[in-house]
Backbone as a printed PyTorch tensor [residue, N CA C, xyz], in Angstrom:
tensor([[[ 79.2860, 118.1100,  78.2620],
         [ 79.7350, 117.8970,  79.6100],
         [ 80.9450, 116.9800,  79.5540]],

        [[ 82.3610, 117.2810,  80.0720],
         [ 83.1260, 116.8060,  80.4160],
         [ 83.3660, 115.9470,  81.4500]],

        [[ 84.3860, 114.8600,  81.3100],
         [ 84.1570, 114.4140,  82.7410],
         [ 85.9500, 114.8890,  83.3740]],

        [[ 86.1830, 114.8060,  85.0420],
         [ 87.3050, 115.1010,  85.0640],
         [ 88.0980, 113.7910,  85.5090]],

        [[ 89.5070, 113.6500,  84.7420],
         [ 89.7650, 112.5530,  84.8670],
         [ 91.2850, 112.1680,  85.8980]],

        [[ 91.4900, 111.5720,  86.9150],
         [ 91.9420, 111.3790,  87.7700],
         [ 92.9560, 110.1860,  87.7420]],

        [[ 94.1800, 110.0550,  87.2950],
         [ 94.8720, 109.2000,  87.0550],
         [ 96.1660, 108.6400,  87.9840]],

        [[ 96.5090, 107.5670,  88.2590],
         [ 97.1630, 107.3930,  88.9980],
         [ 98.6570, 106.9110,  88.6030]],

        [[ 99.2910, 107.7070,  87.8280],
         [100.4780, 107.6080,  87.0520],
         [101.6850, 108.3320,  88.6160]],

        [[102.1040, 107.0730,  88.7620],
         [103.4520, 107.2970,  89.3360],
         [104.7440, 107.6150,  88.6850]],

        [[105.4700, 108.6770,  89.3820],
         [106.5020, 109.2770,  88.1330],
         [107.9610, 109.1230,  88.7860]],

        [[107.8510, 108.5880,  89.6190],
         [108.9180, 108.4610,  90.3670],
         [110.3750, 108.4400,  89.5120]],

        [[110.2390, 107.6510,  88.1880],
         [111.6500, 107.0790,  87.7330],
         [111.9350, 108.5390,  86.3520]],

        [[110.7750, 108.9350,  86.6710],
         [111.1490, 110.3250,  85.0910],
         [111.3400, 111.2370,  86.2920]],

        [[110.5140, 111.4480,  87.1900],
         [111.5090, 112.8960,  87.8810],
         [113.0790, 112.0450,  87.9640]],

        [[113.7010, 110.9180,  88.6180],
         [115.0480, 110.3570,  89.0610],
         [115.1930, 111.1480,  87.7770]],

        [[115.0370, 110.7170,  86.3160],
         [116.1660, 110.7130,  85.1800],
         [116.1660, 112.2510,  85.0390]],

        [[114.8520, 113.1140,  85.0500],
         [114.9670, 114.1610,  85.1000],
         [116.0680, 115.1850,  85.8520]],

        [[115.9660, 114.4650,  87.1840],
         [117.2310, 115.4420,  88.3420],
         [118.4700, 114.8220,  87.8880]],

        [[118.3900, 113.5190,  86.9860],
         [119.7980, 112.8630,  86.8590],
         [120.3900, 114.1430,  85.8750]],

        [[119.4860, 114.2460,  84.5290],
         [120.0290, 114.9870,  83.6630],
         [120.0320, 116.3310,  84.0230]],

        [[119.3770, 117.0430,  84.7720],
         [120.0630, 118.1540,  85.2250],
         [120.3900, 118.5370,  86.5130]],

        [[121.0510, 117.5410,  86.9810],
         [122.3810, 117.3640,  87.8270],
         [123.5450, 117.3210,  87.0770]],

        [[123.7810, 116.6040,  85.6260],
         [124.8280, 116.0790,  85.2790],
         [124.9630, 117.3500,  84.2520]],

        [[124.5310, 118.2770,  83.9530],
         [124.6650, 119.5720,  83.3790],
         [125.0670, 120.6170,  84.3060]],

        [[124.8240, 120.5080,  85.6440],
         [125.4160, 121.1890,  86.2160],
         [126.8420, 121.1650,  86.8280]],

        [[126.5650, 119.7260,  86.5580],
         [128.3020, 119.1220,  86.7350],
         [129.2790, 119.6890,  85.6820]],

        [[129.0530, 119.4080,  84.6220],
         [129.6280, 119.7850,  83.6590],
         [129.8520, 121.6630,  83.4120]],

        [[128.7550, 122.2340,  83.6590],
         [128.8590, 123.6040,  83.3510],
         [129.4800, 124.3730,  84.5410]],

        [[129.4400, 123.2900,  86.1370],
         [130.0200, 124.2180,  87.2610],
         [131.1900, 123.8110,  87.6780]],

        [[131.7690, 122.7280,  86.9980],
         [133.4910, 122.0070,  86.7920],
         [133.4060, 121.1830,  87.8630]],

        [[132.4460, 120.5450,  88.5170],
         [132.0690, 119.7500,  89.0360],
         [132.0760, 119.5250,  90.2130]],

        [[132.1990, 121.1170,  90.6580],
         [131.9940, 121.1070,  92.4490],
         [130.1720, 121.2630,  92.9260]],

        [[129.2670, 120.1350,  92.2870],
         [127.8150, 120.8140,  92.8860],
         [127.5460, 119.4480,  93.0750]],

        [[126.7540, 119.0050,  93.9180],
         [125.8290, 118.2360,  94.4170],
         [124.7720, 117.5560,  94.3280]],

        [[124.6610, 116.0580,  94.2350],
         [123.1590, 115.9440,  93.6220],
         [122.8860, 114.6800,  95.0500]],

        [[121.8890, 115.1320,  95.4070],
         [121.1700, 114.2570,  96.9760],
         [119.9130, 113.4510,  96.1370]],

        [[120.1090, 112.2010,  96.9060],
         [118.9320, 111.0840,  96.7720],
         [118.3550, 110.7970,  97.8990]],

        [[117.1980, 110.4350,  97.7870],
         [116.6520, 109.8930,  98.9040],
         [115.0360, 109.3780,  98.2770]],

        [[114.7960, 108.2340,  99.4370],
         [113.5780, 107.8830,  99.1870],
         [113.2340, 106.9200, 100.6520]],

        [[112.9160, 105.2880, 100.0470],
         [112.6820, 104.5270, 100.8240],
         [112.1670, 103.1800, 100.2910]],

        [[112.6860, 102.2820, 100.8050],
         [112.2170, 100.7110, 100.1010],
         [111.4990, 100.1890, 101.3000]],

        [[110.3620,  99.5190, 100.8470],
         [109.2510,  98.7770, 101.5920],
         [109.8220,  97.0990, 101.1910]],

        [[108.6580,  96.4940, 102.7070],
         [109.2970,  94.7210, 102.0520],
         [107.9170,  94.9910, 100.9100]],

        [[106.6850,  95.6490, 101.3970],
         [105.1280,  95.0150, 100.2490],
         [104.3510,  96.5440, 100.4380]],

        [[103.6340,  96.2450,  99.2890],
         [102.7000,  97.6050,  99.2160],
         [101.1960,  96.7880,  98.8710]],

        [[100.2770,  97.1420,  99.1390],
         [ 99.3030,  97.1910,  98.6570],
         [ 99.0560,  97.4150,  97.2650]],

        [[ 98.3450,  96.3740,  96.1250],
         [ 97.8590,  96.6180,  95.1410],
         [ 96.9720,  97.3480,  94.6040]],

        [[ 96.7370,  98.5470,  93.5990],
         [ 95.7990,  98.9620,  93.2700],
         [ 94.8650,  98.0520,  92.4520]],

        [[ 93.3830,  98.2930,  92.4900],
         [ 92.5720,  97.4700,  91.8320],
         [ 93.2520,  98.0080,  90.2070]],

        [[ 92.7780,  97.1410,  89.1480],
         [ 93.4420,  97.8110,  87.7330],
         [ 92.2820,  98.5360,  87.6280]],

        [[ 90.7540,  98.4470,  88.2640],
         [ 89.7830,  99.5000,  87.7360],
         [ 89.7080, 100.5900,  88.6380]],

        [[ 91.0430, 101.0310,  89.7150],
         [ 90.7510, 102.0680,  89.6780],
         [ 92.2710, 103.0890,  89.7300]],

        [[ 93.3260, 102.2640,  88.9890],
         [ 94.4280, 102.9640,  87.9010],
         [ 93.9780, 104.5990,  86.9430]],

        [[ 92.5050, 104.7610,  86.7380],
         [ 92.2760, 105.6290,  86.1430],
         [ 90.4610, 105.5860,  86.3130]],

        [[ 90.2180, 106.9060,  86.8240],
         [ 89.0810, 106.7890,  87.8090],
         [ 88.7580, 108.1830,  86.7630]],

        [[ 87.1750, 108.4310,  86.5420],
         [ 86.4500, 109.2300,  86.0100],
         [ 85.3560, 109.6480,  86.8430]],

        [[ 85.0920, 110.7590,  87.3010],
         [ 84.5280, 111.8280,  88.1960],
         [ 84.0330, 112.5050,  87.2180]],

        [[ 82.4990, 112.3180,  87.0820],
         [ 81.5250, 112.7910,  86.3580],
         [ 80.9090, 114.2950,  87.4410]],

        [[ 80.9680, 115.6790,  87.3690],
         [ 80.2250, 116.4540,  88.2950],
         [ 78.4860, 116.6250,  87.4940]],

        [[ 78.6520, 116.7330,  86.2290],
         [ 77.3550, 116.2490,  85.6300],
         [ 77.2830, 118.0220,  85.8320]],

        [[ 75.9710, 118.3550,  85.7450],
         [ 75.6280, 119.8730,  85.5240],
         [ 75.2470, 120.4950,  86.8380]],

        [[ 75.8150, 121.7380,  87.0040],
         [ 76.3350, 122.1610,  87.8980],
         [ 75.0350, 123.7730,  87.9630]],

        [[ 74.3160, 124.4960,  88.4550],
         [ 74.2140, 126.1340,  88.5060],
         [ 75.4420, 126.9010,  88.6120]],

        [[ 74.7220, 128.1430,  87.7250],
         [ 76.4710, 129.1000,  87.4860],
         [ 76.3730, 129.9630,  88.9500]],

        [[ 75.1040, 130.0190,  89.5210],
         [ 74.9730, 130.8770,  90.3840],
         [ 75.1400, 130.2910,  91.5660]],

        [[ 75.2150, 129.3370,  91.7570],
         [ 76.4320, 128.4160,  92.6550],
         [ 77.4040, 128.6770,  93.3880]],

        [[ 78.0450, 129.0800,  91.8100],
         [ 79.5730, 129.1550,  92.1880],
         [ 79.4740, 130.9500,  91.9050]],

        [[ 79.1470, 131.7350,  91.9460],
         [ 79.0840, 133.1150,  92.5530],
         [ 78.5310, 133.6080,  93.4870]],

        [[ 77.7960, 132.3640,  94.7560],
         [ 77.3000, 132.7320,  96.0710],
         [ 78.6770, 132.7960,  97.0780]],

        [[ 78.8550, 133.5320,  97.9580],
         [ 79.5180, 132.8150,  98.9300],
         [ 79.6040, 131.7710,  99.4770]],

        [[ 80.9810, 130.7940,  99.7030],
         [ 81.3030, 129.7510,  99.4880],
         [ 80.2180, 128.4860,  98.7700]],

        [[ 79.8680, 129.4220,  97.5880],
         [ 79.4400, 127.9960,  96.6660],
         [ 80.0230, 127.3440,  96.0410]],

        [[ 79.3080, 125.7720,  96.0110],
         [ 80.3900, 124.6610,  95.6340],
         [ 79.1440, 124.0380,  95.0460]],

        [[ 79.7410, 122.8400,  94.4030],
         [ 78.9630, 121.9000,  93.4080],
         [ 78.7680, 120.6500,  94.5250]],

        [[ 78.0100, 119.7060,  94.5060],
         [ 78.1110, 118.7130,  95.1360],
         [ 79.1680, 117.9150,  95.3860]],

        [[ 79.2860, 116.9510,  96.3920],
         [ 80.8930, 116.5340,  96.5790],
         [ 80.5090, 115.5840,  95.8390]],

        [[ 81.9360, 114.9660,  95.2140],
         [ 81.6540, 113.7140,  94.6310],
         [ 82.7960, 112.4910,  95.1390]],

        [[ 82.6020, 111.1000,  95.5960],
         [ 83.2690, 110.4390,  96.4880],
         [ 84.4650, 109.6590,  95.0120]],

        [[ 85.8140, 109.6690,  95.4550],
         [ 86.4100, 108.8870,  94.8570],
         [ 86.7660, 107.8470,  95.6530]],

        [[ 86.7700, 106.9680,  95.6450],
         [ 87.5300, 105.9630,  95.8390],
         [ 88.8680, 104.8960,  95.5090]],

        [[ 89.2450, 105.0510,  96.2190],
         [ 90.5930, 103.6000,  95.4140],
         [ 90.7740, 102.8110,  96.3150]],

        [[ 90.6480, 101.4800,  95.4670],
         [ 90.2080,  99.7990,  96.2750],
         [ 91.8490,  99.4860,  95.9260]],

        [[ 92.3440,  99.1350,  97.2070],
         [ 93.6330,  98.5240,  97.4320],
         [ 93.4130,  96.6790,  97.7300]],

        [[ 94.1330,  96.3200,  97.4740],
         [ 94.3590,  94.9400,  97.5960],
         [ 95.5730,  93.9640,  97.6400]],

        [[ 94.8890,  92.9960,  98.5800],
         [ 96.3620,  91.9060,  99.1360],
         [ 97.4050,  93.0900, 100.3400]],

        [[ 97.1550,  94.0570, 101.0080],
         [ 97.4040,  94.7830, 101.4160],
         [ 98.2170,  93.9200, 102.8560]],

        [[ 99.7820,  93.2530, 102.8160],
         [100.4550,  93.1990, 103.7220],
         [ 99.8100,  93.4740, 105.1360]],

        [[100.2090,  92.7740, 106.1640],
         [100.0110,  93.0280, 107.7780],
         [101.4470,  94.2300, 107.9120]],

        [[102.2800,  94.2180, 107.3100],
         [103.4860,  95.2730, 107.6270],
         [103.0300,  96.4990, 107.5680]],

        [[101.9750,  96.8430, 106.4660],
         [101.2570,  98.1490, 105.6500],
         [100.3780,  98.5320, 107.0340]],

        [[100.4080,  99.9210, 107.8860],
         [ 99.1480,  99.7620, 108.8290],
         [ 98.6340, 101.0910, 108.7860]],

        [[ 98.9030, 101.9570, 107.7490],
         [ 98.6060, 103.1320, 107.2840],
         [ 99.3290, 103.7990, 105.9050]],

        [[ 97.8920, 104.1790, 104.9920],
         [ 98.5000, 104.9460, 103.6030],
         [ 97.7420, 106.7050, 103.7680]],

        [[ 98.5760, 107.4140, 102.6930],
         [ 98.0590, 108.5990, 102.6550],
         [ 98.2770, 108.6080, 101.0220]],

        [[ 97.4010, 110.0320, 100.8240],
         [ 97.5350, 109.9150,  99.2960],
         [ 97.6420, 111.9420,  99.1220]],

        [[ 98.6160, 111.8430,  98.1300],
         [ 99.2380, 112.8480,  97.4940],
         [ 98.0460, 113.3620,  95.9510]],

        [[ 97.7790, 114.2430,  95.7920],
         [ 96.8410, 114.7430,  94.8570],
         [ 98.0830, 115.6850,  93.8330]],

        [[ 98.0390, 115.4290,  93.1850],
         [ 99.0260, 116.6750,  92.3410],
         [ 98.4430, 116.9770,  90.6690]],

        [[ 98.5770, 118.0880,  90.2190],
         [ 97.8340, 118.5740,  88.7380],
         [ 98.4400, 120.1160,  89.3030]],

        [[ 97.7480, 120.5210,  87.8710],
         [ 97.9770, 122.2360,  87.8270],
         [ 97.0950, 122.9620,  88.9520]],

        [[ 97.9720, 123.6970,  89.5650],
         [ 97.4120, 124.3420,  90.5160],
         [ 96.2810, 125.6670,  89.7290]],

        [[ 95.0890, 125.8630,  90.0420],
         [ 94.0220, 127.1780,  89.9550],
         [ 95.3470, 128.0380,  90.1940]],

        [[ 94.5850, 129.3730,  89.1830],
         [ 95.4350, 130.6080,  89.3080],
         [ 94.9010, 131.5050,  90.9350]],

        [[ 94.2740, 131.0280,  91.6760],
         [ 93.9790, 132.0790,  93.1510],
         [ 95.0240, 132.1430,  93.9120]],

        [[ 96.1870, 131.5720,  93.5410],
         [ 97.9100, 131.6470,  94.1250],
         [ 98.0780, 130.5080,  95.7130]],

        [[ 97.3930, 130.0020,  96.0100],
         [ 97.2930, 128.5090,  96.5960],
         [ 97.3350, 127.1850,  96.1610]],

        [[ 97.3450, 126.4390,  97.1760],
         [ 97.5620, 124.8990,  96.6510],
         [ 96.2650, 124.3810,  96.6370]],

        [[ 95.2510, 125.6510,  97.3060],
         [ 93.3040, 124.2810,  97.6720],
         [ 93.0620, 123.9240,  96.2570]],

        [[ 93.3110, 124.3540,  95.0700],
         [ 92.3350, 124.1080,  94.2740],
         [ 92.8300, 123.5470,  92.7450]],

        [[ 92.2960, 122.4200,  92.1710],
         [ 93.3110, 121.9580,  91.0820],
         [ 92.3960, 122.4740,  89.6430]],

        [[ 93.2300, 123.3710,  88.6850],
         [ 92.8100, 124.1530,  87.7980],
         [ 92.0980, 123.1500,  86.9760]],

        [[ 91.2680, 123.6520,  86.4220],
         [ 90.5610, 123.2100,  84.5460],
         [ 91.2710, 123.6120,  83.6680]],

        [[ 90.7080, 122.6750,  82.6910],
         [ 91.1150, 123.1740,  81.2350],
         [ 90.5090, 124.2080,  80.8420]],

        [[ 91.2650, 125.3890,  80.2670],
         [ 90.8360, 126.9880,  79.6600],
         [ 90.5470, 127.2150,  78.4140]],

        [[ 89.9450, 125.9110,  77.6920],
         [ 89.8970, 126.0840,  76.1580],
         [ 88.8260, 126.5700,  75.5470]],

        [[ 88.7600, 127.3520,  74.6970],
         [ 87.3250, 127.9390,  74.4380],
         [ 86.1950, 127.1730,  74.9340]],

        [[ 85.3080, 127.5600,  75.0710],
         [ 83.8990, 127.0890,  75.6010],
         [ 83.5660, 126.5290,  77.1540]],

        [[ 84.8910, 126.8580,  77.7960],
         [ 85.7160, 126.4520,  78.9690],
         [ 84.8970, 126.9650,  80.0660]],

        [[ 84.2280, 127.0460,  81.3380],
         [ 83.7260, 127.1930,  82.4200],
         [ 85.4350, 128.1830,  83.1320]],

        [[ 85.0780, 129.6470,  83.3660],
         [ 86.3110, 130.1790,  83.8770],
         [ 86.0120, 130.4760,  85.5800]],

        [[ 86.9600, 130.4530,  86.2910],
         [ 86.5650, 130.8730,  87.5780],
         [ 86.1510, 129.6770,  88.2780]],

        [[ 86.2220, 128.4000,  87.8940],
         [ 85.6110, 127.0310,  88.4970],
         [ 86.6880, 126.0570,  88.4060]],

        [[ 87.3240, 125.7140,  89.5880],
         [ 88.2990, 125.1470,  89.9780],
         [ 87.6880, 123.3410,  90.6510]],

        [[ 88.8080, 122.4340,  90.9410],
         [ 88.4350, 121.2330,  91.6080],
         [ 89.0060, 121.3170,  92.9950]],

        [[ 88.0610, 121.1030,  94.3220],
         [ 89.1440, 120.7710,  95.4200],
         [ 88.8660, 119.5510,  95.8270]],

        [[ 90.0600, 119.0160,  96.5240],
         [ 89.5350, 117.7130,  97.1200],
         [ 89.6040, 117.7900,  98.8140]],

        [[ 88.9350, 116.7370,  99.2360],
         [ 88.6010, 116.8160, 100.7990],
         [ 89.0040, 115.5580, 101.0410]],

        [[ 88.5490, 115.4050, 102.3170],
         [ 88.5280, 114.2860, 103.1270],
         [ 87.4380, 112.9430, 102.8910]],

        [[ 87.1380, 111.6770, 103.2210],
         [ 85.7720, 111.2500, 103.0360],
         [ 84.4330, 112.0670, 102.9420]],

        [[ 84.6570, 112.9840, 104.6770],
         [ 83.6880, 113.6120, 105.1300],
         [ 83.4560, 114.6660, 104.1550]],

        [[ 84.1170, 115.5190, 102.8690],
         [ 84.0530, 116.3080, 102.6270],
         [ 84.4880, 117.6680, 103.8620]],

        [[ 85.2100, 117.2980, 104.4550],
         [ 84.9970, 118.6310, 105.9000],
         [ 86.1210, 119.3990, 105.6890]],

        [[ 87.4270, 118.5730, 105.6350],
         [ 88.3950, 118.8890, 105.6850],
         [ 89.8250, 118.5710, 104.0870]],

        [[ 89.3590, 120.1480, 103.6750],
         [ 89.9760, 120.3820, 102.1370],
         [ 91.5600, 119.5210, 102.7430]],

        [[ 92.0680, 119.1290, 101.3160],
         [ 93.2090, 118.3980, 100.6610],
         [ 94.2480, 119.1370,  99.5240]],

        [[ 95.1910, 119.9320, 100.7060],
         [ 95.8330, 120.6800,  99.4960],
         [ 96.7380, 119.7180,  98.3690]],

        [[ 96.9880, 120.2150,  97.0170],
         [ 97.7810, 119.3250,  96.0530],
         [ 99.2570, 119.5770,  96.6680]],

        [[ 99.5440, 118.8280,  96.4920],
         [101.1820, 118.2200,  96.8120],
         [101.2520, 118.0750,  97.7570]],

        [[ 99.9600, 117.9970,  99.1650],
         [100.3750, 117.5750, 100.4820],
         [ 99.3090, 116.6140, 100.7920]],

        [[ 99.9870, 115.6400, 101.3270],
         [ 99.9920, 114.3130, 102.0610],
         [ 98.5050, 114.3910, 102.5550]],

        [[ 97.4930, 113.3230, 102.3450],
         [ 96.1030, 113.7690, 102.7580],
         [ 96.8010, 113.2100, 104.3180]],

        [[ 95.2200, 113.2690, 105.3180],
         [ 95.6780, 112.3730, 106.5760],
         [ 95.9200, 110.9910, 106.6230]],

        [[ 96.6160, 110.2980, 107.6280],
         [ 96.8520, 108.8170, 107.2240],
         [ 95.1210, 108.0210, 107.4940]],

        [[ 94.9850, 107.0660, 106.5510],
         [ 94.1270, 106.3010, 106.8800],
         [ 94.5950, 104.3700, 107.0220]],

        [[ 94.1560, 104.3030, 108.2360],
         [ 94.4970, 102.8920, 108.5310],
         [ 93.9700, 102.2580, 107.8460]],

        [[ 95.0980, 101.1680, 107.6780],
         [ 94.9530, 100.2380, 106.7250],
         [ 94.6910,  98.7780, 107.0900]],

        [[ 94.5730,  98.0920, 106.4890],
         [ 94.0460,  96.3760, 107.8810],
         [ 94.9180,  95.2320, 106.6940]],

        [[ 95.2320,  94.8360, 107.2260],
         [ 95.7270,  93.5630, 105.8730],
         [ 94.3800,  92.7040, 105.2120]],

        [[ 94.8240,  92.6860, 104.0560],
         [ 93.5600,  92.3980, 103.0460],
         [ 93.4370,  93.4650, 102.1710]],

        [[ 91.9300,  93.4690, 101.9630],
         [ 91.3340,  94.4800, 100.8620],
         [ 90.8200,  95.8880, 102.0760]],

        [[ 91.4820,  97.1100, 101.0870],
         [ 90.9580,  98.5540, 101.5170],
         [ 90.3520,  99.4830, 100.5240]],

        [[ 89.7480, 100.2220, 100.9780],
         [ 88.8560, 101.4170, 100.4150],
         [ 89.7060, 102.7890, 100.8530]],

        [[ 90.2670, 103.3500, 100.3220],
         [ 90.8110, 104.7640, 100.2450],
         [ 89.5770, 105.7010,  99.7830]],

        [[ 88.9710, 106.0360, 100.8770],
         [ 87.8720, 107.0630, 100.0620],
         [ 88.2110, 109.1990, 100.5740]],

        [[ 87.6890, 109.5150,  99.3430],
         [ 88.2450, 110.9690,  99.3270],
         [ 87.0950, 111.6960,  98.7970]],

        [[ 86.6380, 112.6140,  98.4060],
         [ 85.5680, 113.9470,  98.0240],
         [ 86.2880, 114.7670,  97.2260]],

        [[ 85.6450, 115.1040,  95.9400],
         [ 86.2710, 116.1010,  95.2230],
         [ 85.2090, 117.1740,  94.7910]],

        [[ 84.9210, 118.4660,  94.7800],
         [ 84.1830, 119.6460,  94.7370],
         [ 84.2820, 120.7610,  93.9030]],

        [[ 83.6490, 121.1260,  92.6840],
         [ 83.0710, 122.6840,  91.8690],
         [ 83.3040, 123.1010,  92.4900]],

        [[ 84.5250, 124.5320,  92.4960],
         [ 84.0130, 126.1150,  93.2440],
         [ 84.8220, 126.5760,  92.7050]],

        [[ 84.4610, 127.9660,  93.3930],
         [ 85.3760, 129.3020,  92.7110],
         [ 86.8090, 129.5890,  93.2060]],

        [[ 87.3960, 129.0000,  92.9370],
         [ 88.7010, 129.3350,  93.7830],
         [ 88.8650, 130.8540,  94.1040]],

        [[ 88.1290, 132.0130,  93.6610],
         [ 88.2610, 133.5990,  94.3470],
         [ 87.6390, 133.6380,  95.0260]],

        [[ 86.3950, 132.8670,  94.8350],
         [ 84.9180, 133.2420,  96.1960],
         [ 84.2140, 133.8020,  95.2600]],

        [[ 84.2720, 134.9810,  95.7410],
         [ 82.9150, 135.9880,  94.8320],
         [ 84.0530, 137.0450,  94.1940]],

        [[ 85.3130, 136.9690,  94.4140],
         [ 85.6610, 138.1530,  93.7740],
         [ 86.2260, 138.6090,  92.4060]],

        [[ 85.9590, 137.0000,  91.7270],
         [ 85.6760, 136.8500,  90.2010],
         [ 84.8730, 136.2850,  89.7960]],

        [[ 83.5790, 136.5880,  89.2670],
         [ 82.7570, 135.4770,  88.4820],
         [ 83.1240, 134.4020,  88.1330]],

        [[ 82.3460, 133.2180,  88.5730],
         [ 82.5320, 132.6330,  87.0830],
         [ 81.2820, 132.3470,  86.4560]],

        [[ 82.1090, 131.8000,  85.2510],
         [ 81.4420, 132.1320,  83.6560],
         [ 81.2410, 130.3610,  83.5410]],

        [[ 79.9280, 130.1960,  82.4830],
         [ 79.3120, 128.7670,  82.3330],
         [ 80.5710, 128.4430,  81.3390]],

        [[ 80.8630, 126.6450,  80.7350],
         [ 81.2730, 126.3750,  80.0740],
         [ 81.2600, 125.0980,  80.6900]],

        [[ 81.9470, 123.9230,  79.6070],
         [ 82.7000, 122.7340,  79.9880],
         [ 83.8550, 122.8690,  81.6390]],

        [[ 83.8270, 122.0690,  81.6070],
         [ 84.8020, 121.3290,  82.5100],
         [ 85.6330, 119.9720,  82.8280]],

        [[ 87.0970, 119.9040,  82.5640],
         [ 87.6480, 118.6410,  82.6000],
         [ 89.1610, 119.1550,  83.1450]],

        [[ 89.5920, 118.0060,  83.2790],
         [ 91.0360, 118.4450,  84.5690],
         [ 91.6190, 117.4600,  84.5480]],

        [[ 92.6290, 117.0040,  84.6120],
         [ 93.6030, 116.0360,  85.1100],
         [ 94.5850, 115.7130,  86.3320]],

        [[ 94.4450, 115.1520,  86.7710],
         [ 95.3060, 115.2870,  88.3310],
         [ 95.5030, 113.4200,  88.8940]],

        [[ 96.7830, 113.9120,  89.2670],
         [ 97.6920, 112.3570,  89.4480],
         [ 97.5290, 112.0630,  91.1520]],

        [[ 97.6570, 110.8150,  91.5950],
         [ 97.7070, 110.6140,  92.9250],
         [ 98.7190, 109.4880,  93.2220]],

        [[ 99.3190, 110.0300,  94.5090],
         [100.2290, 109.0990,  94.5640],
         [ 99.9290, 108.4710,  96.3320]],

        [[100.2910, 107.0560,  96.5720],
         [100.0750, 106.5010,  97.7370],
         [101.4590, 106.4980,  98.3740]],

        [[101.5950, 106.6730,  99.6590],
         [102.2050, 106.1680, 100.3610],
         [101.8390, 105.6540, 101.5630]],

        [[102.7880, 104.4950, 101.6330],
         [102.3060, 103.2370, 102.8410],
         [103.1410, 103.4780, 104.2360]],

        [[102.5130, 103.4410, 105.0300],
         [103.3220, 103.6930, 106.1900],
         [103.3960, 101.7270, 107.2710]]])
């Protein structure tokens, strides 16, 4: 049994160097009539992440295969959390960004597994809301949750299923995944 592991690696300055260097190839190869746009945003304070939960481990533990070949079967939700701290009076709402390899079902609901032999196929991760009610597509902005100055709890649900439904099996195996989150403070 794998566990899936959930990391909170901000990449902000390797995508910059990334678009730097191929911006500056396109400069060069298009004689230097092309364009490169920035944008972002500077805060006065952000909220601290706790350092224990920089990299958070989501155990689903053992799952039925026949589960996930019922209509809309899913594995139990499992709650993540991330404990913010020293959290500014300026800060009065964060949201959080989920991003990893998207499942092959050609949507954003569901963040793929690893496919390596002995691999669980057809069994994807989604994430939700606290409530579990309301799925969390990857690369979009969960809802804002208010924030209070001091210490906060960012809590979220992550869920086993089939990203086809029923219209591919899936097959038993391991399961493990990787997927990054990013905060923003409003």
């Amino acid at each position: 049994m794998k566990s899936i592991i959930i990391n909170s690696k901000l990449v902000p300055l390797a995508l910059l160097g990334a678009v730097a260097l191929s911006g500056s190839a396109a400069v060069f190869a298009g004689g230097g009539d092309s364009t490169l746009n920035f944008s972002g945003s500077v805060v006065d304070q952000t909220c601290a992440i706790d350092a224990t939960d920089k990299t958070l481990t989501i155990d689903f533990g053992t799952a039925s295969l026949a589960t996930f070949n019922a209509d809309g079967g899913s594995s139990e939700q499992k709650t993540i959390k991330i404990n913010l701290a020293s959290c500014p009076a300026t800060v009065t709402s964060a949201t959080v960004t989920f991003t990893g390899q998207q499942a092959t079902n050609g949507d954003n609901s569901y963040l793929a597994t690893v496919t390596d032999a002995g691999a669980a196929t057809n069994v994807a991760i989604q994430f939700a809301d606290a409530t579990g009610a309301t799925p969390i597509d990857l690369n979009t902005a969960s809802a804002a949750t208010p924030i209070v100055e001091g210490d906060n709890t960012l809590a979220y649900t992550a869920m086993l299923a089939n990203p086809t439904g029923t219209a591919t099996p899936a097959t038993a195996g391991t399961i493990s995944a990787t997927a990054q989150y990013s905060i923003n403070y409003q």
